[in-house]
N, C-alpha and C positions, 0 to 999 in steps of 0.2 A: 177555453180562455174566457174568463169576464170582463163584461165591460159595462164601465160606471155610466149610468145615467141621469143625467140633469135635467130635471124638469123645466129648468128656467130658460135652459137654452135661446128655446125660439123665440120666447118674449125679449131677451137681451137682445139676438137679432137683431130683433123687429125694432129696436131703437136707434139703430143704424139704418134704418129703412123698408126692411125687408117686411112689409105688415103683411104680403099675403100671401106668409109662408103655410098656411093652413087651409089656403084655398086649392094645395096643390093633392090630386088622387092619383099619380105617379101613371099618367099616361104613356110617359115615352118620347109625347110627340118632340120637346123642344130637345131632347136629345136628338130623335130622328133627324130634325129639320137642321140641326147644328154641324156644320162644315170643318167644325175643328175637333167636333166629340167622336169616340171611335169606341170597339170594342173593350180598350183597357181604359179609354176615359169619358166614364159615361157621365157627364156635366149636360147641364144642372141639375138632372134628375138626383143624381147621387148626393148631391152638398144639399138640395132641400130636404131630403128625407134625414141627412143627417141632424138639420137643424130639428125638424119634427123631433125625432126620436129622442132628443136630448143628449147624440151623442159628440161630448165637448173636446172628448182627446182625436177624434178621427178627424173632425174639422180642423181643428189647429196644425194638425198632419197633414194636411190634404195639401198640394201645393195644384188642387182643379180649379176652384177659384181663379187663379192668375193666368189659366188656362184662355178665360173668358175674356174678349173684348167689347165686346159689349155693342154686336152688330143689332139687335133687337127684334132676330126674326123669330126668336121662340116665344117671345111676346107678344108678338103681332099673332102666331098662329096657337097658342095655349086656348083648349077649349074654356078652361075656365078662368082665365083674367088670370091667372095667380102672376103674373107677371116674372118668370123667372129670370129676365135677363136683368132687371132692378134686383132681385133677390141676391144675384152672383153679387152686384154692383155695392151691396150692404155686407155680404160676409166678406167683400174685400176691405170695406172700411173696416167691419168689427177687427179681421184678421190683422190690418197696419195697428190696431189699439193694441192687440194682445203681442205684438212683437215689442212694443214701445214700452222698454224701461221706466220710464220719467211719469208714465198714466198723463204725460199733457195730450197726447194723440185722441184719446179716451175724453178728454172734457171739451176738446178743440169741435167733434166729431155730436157730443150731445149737449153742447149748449151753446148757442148762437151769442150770450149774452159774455159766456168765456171766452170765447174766441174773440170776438170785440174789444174784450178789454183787453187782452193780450197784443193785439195788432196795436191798442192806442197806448200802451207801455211802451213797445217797443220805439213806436214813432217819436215816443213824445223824449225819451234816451236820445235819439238823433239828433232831433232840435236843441235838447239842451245842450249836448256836446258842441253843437255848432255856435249856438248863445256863447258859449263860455271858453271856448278855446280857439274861433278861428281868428282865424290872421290877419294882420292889417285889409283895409277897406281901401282898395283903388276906384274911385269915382269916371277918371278921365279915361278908363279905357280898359279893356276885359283883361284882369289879371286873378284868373282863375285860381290856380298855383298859387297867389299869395293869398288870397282869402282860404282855399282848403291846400296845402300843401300836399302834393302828391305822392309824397314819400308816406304823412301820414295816412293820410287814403286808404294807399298800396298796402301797409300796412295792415291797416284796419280790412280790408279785404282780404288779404289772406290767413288773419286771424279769424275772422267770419266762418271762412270754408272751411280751413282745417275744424273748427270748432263743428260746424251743420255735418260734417264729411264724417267726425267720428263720432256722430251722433247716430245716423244713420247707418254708418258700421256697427258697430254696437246692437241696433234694431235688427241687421241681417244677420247677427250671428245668431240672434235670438231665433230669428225665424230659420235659421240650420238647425238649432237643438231640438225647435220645437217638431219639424219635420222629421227629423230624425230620430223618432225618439228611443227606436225599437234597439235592445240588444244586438241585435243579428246586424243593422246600419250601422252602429258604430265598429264591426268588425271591418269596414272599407277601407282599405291602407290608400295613404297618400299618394301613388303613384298614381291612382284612379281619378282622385280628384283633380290632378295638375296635368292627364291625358283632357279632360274635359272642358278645360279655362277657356279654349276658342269658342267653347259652346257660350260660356257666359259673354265676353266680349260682343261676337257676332249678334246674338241677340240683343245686349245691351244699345248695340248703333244704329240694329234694320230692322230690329220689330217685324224679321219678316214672316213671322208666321201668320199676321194681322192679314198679309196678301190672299191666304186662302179662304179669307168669307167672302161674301157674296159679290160685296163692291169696294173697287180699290182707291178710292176716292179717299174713302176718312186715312187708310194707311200714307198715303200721298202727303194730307193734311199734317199726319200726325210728323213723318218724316222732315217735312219743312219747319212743321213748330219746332222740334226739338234740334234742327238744327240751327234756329233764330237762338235757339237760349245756348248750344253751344258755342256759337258766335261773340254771342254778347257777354260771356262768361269768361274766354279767350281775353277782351278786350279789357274788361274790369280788373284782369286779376293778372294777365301774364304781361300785357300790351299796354297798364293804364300809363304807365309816364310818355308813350307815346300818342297815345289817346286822347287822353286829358293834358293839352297843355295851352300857353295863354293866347292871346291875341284875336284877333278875328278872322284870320287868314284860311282857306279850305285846306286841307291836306288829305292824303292819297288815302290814309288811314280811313278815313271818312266814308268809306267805301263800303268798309265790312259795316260800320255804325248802319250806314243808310239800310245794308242787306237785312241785318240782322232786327231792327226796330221794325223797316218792313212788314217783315215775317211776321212777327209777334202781335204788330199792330193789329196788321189784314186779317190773320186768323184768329184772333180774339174777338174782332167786333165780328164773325162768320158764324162762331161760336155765340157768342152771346143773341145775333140774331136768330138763330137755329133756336134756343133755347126760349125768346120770346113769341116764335112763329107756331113753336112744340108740331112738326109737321112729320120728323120724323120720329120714333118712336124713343130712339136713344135721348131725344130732348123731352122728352113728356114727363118725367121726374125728373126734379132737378133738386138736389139737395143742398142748405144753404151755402156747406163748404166750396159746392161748386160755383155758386153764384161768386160770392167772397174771390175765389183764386181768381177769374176770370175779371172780376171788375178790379181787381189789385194789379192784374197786366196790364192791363187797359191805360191803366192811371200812370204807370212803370213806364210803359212806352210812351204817351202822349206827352210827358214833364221828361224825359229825354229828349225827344221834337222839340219842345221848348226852351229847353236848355241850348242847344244845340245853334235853335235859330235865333236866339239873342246875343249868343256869342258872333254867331256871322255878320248879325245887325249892328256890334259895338256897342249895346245896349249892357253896362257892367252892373247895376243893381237888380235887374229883373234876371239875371243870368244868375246873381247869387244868390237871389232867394228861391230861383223856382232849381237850382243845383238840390237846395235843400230840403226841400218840398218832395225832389225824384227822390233822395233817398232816403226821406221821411216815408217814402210808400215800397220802395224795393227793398231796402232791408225788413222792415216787419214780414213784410210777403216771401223772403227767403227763410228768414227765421221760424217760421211758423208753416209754411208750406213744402221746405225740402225736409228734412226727419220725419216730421209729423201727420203731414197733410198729402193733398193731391200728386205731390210732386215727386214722392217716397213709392210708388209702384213701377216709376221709372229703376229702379233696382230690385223690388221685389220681384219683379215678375221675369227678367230676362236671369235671377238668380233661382229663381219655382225650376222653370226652362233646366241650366243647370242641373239642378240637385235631380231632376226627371234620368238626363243623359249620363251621372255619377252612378244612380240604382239600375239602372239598362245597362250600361258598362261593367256595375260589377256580377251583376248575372250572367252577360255572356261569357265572362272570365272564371264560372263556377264559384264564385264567390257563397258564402252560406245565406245566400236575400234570396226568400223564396217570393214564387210570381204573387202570392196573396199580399205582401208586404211592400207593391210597388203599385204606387196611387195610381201611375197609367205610364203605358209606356206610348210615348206619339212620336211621329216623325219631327226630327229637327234640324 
């Protein structure tokens, strides 16, 4: 069988970060050292040679990348600096670009100057929506509801998701066809797939594979963050007309808000601190999309706090402009970060997971997928 090679491969990489993909002489070690690489998934070693080599259909195949969490011990022990756990960290960007219809993932990812002006389109859409359509102005006392009406809100919220939602469906099918690309995968009949759907769910909610590196810490971390942003996604979009309503008075509701901004708050400036201290190795590259996601929660949660405690203060002007201020900075940062960006391997990767237990299911079943054609088989 042949196989096409692209010389440009590693340079394209290398654009997404991965610059020292040619400092690597396939030692082994950062396999060796890896808690989650095994005999049929031998990450990193395998995804940087593929990059060397130029080979462009095995990578796009590969669903090892998503394998990687990005503990950073292969990095700390690489004799030669090549940095592989940065390396895995760039073919996952390149890889969100290549599943991404629209190529905006692709411009988001290599120019800080795109990405900018996309987040100030988006915002500046918000604002003027609010210039020009909201509701009478209550002075004497917080009437939320009449300044943004919550119907249209709700509305406009669940116009948002459904629209990001099948934006990002659309990116996951791409990334089934492109994994599967081989003749002999697309012989998997449908019952194999819909035996496997707990494997997607379960992973989608506990990341629990993240539990077997080395320290359970960032899993812990990560489990909280992602339950702050299901929280607070519950409340915008399923709970808002109970959420969002007028007066200054406390309500029970308030509870999940307090949990949930919490969350997001705490671990965003932990993160951002991690990132300025660079002490551990997973903060020592920081690419600007990271910077960007992390200072756009920051911003997301502190103008919800604000929001929040002007409404409790009876303060109605500073409650309706810093209303609109939050979602002059949460929606750009939804827009731009769930399909595209950071927030898009929260389904790539618990669907990598997946499509792993679909080709191990249909080989045990005699299926015609021979062992050569299954990127790795690991426990899940």
């Amino acid at each position: 069988m042949s196989t096409r090679v692209d010389p440009d491969l590693s340079r394209e990489v290398a654009k997404f970060g991965a610059e020292d993909t040619q400092q690597c002489i396939h030692c082994g070690n950062c396999t060796a050292v890896c808690s989650l690489a095994g005999p049929d998934a031998v990450f990193p070693r395998k995804i940087i040679r593929y990059a060397q080599l130029g080979l462009r259909d095995k990578l796009l195949s590969s669903t090892e990348p998503w394998l990687c969490y990005y503990c950073g011990e292969c990095s700390q022990t690489c004799p030669r600096q090549a940095n592989p756990g940065e390396i895995m960290m760039s073919v996952r960007r390149w890889l969100t670009a290549q599943y991404d219809w629209t190529g905006f993932a692709e411009r988001l990812y290599l120019s800080t100057r795109w990405e900018i002006a996309a987040l100030t389109v988006v915002a500046a859409l918000v604002v003027a929506a609010f210039l020009l359509f909201h509701g009478p102005i209550v002075t004497d006392r917080v009437e939320l509801n009449t300044f943004a009406p919550v119907f249209w809100v709700e509305l406009g919220d669940w116009l948002l998701a459904v629209t990001l939602g099948s934006l990002l469906l659309v990116n996951s099918f791409r990334m089934v066809r492109l994994t599967l690309q081989s003749d002999r995968d697309r012989t998997i009949p449908t019952y194999v797939y819909l035996a496997e759907l707990r494997t997607l769910v379960v992973h989608f909610l506990t990341q629990k594979r993240w539990r077997n590196c080395e320290s359970l810490t960032r899993w812990w971390k990560h489990a909280m963050l992602v339950s702050g942003y299901l929280t607070m996604m519950l409340l915008v979009i399923v709970l808002l007309r109970w959420f969002q309503t007028d007066g200054s008075e406390w309500r029970i509701i308030d509870l999940l808000g307090y949990y949930a901004t919490g969350v997001l708050l705490y671990f965003t400036i932990d993160a951002i601190l991690g990132r300025l201290r660079r002490g551990e190795e997973i903060h020592k590259h920081s690419h600007v999309s990271d910077w960007t996601f992390l200072v756009l929660l920051l911003l997301t949660s502190s103008t919800g706090i604000l929001v929040h405690l002007f409404r409790l203060a009876g303060l109605a002007m500073p409650t309706y402009a810093t209303y609109v201020v939050h979602l002059a900075v949460a929606i750009p940062m939804l827009v731009v970060e769930v399909p595209f960006g950071k927030w898009s391997h929260l389904a790539y990767r618990p669907l990598a997971l997946y499509l792993i237990a679909v080709k191990h299911r249909a080989e045990q079943v005699a299926l015609p997928v021979p062992s050569s054609d299954l990127h790795q088989r690991v426990p899940i």
